[in-house]
N, C-alpha and C positions, 0 to 999 in steps of 0.2 A: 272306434279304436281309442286306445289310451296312451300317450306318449310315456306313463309312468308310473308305473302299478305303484312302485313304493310306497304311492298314497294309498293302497288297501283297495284297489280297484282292478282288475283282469285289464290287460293287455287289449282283449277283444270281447266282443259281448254283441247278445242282443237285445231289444225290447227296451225299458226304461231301468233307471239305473239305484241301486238303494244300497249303501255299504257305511262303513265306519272307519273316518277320515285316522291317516296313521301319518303324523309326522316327529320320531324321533328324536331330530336335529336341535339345531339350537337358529335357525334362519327358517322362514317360509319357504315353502317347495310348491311348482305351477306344475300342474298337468294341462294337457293338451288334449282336448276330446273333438274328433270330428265326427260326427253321426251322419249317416246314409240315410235315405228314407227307399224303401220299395213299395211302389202300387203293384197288387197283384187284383187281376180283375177275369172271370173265364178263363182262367189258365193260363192267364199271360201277366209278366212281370214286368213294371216299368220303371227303372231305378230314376234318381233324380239329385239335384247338386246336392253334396254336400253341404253343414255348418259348422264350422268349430267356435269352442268356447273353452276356458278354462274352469279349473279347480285350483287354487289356490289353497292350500292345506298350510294354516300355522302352527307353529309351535306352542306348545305347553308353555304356560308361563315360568321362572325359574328362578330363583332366587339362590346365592351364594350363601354359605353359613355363614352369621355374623360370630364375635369371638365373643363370649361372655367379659365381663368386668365382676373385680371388688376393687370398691374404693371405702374411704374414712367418710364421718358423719363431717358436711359440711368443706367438703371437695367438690371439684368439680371432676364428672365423667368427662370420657373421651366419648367426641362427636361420633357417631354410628352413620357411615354411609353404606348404603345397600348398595350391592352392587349384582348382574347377572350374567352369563355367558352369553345368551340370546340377543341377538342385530337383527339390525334391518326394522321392527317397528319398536314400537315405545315400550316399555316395562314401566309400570305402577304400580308402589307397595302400600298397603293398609298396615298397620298394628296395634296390637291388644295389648295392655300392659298389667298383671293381674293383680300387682300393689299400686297403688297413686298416691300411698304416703311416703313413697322416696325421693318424690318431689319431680315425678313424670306423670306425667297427663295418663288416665286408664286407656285412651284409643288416639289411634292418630295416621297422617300418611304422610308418605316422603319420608326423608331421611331424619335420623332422630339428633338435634344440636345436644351440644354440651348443657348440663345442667347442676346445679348446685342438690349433690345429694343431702338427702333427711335421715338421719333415725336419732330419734331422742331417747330412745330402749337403754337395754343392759344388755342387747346379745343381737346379733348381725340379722338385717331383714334379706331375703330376698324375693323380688322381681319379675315373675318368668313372662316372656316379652315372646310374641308370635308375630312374627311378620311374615304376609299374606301377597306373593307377587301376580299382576295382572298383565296381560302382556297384551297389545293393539297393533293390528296391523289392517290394511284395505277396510276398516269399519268394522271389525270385527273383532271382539275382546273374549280372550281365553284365560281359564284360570288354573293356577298352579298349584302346587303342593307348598305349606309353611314349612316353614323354620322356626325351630325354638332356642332360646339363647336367654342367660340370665343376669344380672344385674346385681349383685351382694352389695349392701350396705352394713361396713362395721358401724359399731358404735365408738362414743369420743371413747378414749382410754380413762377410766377411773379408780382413782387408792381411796379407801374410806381415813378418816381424819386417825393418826397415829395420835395417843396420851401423850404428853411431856414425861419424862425418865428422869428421877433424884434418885443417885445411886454416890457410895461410898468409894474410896480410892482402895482400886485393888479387886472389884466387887466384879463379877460376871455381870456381863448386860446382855440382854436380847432384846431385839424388838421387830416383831413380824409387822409385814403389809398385809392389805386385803383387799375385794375389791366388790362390789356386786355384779359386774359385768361376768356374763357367761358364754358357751358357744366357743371361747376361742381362749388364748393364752394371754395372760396381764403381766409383762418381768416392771421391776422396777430401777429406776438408776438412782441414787442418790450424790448431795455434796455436803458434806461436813464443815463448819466455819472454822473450826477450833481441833486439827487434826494431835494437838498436843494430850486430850482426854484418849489416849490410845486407839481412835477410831482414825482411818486412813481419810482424808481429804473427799475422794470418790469412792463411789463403788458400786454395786447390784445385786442385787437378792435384798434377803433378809439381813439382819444386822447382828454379830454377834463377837462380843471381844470383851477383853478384864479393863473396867474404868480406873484413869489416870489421872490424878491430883495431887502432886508432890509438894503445893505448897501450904 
């Protein structure tokens, strides 16, 4: 007899026992097995004590989604702590990391610390990071399903070097930014020392106004 099929086991049974342990939960679950023995000999039957023993079915190992990150070149990430649903025995995480020039190790276990992100590029890396949970319980280790999550690394922000501008009183002036960085958007801010050349003190974008020299 079985105190608890829900481990994939019948209620009752005869002979020796051969099935495929099912434990849904996020806790180990015990069964109760007590076995009968019968001698049968000329026709005759002679039952005998009982033994019980258990099955102890764990769970799946489990792991929670971690949140992706973008951070700037030369930031630091926020620490990554794993975390699971699953009590009662231990959970162990492995992970893969599929860049290690963002300045994270390519493999690792335990939780991932803060680190000083990399990219020295013109356009944002990313990372895809697989963590692998293992779960232990009564000496027994079960493995789980990963998680994927990623990691972006912009690059610093860059303007290529603007010309110097000689221009006449009264004259139109422009002057555009650029940048070699790609993958994502570059505004720029600037500050004027001399807002008396009819250019305003601050401003953003490009640059565009009639130059001012009255004297």
């Amino acid at each position: 007899t079985n105190s608890l099929p829900a481990i994939g086991l019948p209620a009752t049974g005869t002979g020796n026992i051969s099935f495929n342990a099912v434990n849904n939960g996020t806790a180990p679950i015990v069964a109760t097995i007590v076995v009968t023995p019968t001698f049968t000999n000329a026709g005759v039957s002679c039952s005998g004590p009982a033994k019980t023993y258990t099955i102890t079915v764990n769970p799946s190992a489990q792991v929670n989604q971690p949140t992706s990150q973008v951070v700037c070149n030369g930031d630091a990430t926020t620490a990554i702590s794993f975390t699971t649903n699953n009590t009662v025995g231990a959970t162990s995480y492995t992970w893969t990391n599929s860049n290690p020039a963002i300045g994270l190790l390519g493999t690792g276990t335990g939780n991932i610390a803060s680190f000083t992100a990399s990219n020295n590029g013109t356009s944002p890396v990313v990372a895809t990071i697989v963590v692998t949970p293992t779960f232990t319980n009564a000496g027994v280790t079960c493995p789980g399903s990963s998680k994927t999550f990623t990691i972006t690394v912009n690059p610093t922000a860059q303007v290529t070097q603007p010309a110097n501008v000689d221009v006449c009183n009264s004259q139109p002036t422009t002057v555009s930014y650029g940048t070699v960085n790609a993958g994502g958007t570059t505004v720029y801010t600037w500050t004027n020392s001399l807002p008396a050349i009819g250019l305003p003190a601050t401003g953003t974008g490009n640059i565009s106004f009639n130059a001012v020299n009255n004297g």
